[in-house]
Backbone as CSV, one residue per row, in Angstrom:
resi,resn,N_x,N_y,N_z,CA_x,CA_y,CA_z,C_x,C_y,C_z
1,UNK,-58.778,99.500,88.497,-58.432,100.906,88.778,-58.696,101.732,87.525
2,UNK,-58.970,102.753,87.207,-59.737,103.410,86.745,-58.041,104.464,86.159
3,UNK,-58.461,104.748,84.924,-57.246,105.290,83.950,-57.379,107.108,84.770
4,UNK,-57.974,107.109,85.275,-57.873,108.544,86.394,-57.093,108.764,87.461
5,UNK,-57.334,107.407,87.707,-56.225,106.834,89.104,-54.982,106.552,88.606
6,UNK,-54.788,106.012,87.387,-53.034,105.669,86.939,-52.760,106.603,86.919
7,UNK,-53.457,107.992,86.076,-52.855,108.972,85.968,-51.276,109.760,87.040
8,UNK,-50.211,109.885,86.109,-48.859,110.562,87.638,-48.510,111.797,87.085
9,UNK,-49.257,112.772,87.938,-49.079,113.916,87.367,-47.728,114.498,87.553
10,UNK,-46.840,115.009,86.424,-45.529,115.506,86.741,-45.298,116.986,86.847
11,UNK,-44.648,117.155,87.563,-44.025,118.007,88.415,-42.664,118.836,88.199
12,UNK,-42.525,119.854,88.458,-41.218,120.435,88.747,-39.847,119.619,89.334
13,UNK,-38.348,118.742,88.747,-38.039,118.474,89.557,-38.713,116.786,89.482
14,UNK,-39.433,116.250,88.675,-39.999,114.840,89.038,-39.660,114.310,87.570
15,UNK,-39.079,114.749,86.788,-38.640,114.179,85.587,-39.113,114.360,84.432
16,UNK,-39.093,115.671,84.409,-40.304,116.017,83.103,-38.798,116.622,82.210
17,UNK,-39.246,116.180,80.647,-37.791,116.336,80.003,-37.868,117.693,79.698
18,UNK,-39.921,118.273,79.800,-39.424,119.616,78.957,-38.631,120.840,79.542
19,UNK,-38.766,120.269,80.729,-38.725,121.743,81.820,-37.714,121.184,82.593
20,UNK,-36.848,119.851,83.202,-36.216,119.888,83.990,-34.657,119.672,82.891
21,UNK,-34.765,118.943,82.076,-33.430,118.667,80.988,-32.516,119.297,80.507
22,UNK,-33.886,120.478,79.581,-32.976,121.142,79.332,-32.105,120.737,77.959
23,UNK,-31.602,121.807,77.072,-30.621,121.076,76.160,-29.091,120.444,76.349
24,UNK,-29.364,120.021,75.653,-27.855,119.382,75.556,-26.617,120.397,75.233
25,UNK,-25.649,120.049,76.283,-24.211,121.290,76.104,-23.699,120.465,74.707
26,UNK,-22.968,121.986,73.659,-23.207,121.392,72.581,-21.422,120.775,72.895
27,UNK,-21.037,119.990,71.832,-19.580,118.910,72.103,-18.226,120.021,71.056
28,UNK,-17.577,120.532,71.973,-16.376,121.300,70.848,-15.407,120.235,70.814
29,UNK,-15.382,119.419,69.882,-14.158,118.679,69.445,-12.602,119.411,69.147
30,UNK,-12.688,120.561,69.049,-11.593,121.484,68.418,-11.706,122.453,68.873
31,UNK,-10.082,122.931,68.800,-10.133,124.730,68.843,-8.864,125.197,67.528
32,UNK,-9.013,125.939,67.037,-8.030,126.579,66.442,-8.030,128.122,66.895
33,UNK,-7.079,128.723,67.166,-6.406,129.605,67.621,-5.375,130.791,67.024
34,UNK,-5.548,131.605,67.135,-4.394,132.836,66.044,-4.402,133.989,66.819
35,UNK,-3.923,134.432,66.989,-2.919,135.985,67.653,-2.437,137.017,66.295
36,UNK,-2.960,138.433,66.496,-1.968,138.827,65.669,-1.558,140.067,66.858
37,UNK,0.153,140.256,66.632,1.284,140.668,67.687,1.544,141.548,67.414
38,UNK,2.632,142.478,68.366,3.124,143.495,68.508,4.580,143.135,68.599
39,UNK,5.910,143.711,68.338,6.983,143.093,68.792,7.307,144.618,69.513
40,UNK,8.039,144.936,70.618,8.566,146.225,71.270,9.822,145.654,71.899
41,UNK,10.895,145.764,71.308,11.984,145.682,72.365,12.407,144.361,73.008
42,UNK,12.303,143.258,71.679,12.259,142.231,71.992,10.985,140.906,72.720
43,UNK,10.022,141.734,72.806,9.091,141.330,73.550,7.686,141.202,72.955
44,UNK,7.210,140.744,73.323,5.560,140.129,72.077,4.519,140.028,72.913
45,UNK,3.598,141.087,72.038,2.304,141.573,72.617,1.045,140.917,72.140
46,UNK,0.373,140.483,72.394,-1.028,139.919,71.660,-1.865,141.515,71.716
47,UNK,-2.545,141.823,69.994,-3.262,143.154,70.050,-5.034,142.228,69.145
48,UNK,-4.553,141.561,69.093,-5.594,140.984,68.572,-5.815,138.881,68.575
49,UNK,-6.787,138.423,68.588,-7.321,137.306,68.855,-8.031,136.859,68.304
50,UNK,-8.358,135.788,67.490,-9.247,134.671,67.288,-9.034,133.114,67.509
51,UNK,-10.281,132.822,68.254,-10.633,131.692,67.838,-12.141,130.918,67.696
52,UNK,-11.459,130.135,67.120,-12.284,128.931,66.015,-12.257,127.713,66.742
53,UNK,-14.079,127.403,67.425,-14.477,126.397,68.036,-15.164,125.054,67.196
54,UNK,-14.849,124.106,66.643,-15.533,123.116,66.033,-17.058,122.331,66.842
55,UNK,-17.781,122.941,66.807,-18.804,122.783,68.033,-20.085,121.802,67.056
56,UNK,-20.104,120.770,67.164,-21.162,120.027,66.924,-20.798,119.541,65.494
57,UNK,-19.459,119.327,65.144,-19.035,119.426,63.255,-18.723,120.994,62.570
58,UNK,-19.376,121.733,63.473,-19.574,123.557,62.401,-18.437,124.315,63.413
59,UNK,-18.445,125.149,62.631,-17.025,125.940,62.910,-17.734,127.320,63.361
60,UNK,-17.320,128.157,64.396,-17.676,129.103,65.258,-17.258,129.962,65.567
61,UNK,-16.394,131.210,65.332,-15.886,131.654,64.991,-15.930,133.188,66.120
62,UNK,-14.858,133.432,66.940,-14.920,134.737,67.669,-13.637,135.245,68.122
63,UNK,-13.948,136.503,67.829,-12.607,137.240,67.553,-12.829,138.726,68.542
64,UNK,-11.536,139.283,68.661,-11.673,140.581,69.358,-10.273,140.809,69.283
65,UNK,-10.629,142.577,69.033,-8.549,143.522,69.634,-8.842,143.559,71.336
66,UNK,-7.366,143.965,71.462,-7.667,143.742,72.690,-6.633,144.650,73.321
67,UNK,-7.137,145.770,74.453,-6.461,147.158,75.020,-5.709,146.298,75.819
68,UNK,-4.382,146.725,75.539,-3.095,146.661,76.007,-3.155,146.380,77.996
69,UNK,-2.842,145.544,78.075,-2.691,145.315,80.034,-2.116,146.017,80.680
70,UNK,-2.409,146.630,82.422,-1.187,148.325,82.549,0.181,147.620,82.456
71,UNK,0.350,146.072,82.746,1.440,145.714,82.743,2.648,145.504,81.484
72,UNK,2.465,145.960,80.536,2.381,145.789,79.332,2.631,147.316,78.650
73,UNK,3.830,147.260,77.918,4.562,148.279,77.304,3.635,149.393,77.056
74,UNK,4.009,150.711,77.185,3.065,151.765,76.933,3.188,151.927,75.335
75,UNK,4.223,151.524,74.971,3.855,151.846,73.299,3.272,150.546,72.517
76,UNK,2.962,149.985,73.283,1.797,148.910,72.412,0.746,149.247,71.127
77,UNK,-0.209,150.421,72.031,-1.219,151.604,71.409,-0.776,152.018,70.141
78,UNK,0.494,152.625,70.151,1.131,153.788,69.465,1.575,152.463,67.827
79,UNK,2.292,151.470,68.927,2.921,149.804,67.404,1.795,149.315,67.144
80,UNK,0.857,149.072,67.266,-0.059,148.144,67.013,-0.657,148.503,65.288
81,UNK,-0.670,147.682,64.350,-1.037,148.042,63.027,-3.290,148.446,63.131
82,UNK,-3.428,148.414,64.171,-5.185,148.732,64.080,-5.290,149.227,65.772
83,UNK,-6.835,149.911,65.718,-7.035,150.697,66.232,-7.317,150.003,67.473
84,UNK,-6.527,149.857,68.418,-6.876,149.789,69.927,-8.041,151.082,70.823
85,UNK,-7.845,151.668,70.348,-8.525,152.690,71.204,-9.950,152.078,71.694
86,UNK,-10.764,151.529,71.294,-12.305,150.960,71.582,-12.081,149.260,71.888
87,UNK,-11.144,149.177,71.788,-10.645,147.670,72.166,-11.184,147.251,73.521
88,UNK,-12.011,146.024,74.004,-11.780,145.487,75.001,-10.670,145.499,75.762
89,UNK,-10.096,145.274,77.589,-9.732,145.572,77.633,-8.773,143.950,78.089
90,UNK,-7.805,144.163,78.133,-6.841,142.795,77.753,-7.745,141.541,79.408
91,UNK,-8.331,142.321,80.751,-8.736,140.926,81.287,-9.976,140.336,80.549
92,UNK,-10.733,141.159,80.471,-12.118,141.062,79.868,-11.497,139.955,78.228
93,UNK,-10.866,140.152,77.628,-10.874,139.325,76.356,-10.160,137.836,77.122
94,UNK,-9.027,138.330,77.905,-8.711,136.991,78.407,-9.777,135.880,79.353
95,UNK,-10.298,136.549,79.964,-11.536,135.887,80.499,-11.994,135.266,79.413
96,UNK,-12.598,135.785,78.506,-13.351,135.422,77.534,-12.576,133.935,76.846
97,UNK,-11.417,134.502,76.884,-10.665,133.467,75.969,-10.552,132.261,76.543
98,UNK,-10.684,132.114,77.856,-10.594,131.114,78.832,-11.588,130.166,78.807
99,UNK,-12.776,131.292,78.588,-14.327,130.457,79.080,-14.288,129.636,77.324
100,UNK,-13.692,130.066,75.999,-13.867,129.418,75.235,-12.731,128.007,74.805
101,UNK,-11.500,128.635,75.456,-10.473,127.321,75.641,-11.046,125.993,76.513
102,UNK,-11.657,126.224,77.504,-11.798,125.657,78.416,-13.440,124.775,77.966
103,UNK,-13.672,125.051,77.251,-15.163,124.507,76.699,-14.932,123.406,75.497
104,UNK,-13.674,123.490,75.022,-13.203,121.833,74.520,-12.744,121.071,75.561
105,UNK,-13.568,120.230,75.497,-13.029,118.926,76.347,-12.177,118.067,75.921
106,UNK,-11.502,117.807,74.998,-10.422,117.099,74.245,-8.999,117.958,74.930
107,UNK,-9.094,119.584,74.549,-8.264,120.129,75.192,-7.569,120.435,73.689
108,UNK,-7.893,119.618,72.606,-7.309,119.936,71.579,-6.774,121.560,70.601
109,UNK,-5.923,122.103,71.107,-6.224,123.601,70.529,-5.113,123.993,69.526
110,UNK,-5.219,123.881,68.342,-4.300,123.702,67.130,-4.062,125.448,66.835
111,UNK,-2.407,125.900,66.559,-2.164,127.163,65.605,-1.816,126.575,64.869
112,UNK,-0.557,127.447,63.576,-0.067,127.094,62.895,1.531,127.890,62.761
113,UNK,0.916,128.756,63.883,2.476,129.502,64.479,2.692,129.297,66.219
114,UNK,4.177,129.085,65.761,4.403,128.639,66.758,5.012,129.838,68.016
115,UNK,4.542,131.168,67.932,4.524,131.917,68.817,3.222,132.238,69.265
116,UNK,1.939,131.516,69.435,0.702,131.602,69.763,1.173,131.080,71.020
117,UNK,1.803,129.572,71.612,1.514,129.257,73.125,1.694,130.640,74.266
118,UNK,3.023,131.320,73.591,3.411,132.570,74.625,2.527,133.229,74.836
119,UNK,1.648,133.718,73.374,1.149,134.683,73.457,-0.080,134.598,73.996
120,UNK,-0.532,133.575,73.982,-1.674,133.066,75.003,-1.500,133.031,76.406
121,UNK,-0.543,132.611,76.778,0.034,132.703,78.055,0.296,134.243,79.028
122,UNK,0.605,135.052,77.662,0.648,136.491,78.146,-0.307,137.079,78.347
123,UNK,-1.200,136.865,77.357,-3.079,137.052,77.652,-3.815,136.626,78.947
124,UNK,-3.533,135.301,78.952,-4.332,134.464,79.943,-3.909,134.946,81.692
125,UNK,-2.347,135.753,81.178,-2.157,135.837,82.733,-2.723,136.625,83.447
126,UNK,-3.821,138.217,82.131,-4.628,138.889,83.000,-6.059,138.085,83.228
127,UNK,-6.005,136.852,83.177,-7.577,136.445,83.775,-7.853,136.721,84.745
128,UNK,-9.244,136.524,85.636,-9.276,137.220,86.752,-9.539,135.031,87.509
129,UNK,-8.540,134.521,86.826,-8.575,133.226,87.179,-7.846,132.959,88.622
130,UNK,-6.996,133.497,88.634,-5.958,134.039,90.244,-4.963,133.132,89.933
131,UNK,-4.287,132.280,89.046,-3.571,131.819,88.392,-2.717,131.959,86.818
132,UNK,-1.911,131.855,87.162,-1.141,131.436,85.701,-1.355,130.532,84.569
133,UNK,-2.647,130.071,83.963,-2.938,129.386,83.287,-2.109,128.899,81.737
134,UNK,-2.022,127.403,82.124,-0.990,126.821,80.952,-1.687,126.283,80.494
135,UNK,-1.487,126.222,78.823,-2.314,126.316,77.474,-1.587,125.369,76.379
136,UNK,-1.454,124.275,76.561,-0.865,123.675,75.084,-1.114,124.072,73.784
137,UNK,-0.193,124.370,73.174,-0.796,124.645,71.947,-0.350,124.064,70.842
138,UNK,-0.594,123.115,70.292,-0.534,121.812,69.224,-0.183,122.290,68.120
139,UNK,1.029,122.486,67.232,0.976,122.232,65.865,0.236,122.088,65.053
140,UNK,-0.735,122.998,64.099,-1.558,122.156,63.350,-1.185,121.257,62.214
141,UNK,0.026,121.010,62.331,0.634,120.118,61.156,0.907,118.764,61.318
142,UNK,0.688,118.493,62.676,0.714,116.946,63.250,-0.821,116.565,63.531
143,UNK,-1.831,117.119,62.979,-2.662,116.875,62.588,-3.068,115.211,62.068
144,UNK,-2.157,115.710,60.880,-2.012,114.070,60.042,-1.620,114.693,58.699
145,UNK,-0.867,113.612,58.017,-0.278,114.009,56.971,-1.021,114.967,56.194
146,UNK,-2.582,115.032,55.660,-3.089,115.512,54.929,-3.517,116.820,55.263
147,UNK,-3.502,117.283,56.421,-3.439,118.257,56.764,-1.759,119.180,56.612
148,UNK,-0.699,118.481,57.121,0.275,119.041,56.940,0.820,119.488,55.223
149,UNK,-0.145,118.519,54.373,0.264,118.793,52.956,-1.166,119.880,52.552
150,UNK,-2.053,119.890,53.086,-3.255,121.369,52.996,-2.104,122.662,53.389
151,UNK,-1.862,122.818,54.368,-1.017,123.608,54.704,0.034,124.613,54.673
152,UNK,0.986,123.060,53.716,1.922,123.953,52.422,1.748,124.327,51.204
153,UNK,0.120,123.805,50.778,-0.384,124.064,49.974,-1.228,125.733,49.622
154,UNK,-2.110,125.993,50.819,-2.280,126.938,51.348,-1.820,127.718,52.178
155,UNK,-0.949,128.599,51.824,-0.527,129.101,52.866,-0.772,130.502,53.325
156,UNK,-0.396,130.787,54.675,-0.765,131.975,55.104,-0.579,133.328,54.472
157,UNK,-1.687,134.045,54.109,-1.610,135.443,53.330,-2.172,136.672,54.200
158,UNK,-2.621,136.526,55.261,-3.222,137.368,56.065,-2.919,137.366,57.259
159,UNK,-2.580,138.770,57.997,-2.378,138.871,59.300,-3.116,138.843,60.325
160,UNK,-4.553,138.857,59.494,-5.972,138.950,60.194,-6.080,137.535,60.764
161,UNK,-6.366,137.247,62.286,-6.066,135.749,62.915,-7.278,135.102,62.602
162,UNK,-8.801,136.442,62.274,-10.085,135.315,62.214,-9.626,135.273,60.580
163,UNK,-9.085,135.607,59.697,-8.688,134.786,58.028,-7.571,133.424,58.484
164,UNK,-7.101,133.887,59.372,-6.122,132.443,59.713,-6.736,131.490,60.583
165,UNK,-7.775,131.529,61.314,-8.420,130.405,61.539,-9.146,129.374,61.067
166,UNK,-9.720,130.780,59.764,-10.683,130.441,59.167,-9.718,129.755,57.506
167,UNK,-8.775,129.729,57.841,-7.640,128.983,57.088,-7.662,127.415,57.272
168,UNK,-7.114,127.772,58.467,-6.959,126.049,59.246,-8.406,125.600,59.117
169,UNK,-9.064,126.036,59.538,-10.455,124.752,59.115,-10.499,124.386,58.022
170,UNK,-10.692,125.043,56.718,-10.702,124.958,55.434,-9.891,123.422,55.046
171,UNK,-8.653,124.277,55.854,-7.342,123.038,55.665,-7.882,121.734,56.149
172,UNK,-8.429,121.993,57.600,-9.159,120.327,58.078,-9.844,119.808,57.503
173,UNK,-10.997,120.413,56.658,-12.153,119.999,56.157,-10.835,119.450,54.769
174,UNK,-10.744,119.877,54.436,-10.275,119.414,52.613,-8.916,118.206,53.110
175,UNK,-8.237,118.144,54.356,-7.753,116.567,54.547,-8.479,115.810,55.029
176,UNK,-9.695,115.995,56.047,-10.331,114.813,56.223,-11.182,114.317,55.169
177,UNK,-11.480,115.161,54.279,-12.213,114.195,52.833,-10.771,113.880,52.164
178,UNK,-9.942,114.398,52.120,-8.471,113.756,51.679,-8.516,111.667,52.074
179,UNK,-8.424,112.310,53.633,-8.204,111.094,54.202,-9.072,110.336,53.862
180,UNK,-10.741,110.456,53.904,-11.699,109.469,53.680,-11.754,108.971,52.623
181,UNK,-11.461,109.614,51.513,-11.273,108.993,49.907,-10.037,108.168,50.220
182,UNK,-8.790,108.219,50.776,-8.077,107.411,50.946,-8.436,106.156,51.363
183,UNK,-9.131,105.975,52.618,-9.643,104.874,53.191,-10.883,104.195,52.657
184,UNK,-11.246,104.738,51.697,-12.533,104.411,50.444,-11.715,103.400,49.958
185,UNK,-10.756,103.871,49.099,-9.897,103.227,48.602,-9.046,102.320,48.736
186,UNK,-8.558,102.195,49.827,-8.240,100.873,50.565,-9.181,99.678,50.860
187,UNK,-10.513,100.245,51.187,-11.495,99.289,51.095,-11.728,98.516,49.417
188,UNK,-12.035,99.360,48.640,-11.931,99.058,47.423,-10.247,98.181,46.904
189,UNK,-9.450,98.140,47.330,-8.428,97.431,47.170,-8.099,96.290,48.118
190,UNK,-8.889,95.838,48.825,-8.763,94.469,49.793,-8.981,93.560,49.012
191,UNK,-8.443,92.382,49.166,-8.934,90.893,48.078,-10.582,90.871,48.751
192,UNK,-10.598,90.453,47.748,-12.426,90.359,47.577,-12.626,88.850,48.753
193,UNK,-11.615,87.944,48.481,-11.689,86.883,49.089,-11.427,86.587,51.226
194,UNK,-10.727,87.895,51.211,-11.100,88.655,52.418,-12.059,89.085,53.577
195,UNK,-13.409,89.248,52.665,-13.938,89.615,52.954,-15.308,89.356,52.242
196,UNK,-16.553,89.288,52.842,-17.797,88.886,51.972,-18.234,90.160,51.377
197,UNK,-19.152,90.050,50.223,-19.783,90.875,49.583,-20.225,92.039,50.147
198,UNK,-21.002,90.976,51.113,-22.015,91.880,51.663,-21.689,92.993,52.705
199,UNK,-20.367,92.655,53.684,-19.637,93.114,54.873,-19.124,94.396,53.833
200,UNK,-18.508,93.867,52.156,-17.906,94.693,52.068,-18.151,96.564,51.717
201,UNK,-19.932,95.964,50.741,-20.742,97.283,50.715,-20.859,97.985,52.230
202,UNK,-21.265,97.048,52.918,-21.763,97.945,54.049,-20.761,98.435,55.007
203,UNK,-19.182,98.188,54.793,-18.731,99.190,54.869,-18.044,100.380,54.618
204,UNK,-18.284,100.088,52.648,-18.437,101.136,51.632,-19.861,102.622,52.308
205,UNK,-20.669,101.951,52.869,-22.221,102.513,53.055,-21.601,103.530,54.022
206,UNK,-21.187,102.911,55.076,-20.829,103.709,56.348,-19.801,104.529,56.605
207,UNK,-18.884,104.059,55.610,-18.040,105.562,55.645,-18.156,106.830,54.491
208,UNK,-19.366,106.572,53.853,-19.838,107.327,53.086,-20.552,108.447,53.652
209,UNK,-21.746,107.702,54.408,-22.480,107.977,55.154,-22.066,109.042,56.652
210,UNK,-20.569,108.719,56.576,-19.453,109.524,57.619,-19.448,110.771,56.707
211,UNK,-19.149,110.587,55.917,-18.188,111.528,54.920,-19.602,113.030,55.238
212,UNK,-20.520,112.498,54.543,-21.857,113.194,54.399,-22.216,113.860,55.288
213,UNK,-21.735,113.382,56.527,-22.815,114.111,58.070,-21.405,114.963,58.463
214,UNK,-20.212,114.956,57.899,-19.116,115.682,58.396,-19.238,117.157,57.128
């Protein structure tokens, strides 16, 4: 048979990677999360939003104010420390906020205050989701120790939520090389007799080699 005849010409739909595949959805391991509030009369307003998606190792970063809901105190506008007036309007950001909560698949979504679950909750309820959407919202201090000691180390100076997101990562990044020099070091402290030479570089190599691509 004749290399004319093998020939299989591909097609739309027949497995061609360039045109039917497509890229790859990228992987959000993380979310970090920040609100900055309104208080009126006992009651707590979200006027502003960020969050911080860990999408592929890199940090991603989107923020917005956000116009007061009709359901939602009329002097919001009037308390709010920045300018609502050109603000999105509270479904439109909650939508938004949804489509980016909902795009970690871990589900993992870390503050570092612990009046963010409400205030997410108060947001989320103008989605145009037709539900009440419930939102865990994780401590970022149970993280792991080295994060909880980043934390008290650094601490919060800004009311601005994309400087406080952009906090907590900082904080992640500087305990997980915390942690990895730790576990360097444990390797380096095993009896030698433990373990062979050779097992033991190579897995000196590989968590190096971790450290580097993080």
């Amino acid at each position: 048979m004749s290399d004319e005849e093998n020939e299989v010409e591909i097609t739309n739909g027949s497995g061609s990677v360039n045109k039917d595949l497509g890229l790859p959805e990228p992987i959000v391991s993380m979310v970090f999360c920040d609100l900055r509030i309104v208080a009126l009369r006992g009651q707590f307003y979200p006027v502003e939003i960020a969050v911080l998606r860990v999408v592929d190792d890199e940090a991603r970063i989107w923020s917005s104010r956000i116009y007061p809901a009709l359901s939602w105190s009329t002097q919001v506008l009037d308390a709010a420390p920045i300018n609502l007036s050109t603000a999105p309007s509270a479904v439109d950001v909650a939508n938004q906020t949804l489509d980016l909560i909902e795009s970690c698949a871990s589900g993992w979504i870390y503050s570092d205050s612990s009046a963010t679950g409400a205030l997410i909750e108060r947001l989320l309820a103008e989605a145009d989701a037709g539900y009440l959407q419930k939102v865990d919202i994780l401590p970022a201090n149970q993280l792991s120790d080295e994060m909880r000691d980043q934390l008290e180390a650094n601490e919060r100076v800004s009311d601005d939520p994309s400087d406080e997101v952009e906090r907590l990562w900082n904080c992640y990044q500087a305990a997980k090389e915390m942690s990895d020099e730790l576990s360097e070091e444990e390797v380096l402290r095993r009896p030698l007799e433990s373990v062979s030479t050779d097992d033991l570089f190579a897995e000196i190599r590989a968590r190096l080699k971790t450290q580097e691509e993080f």
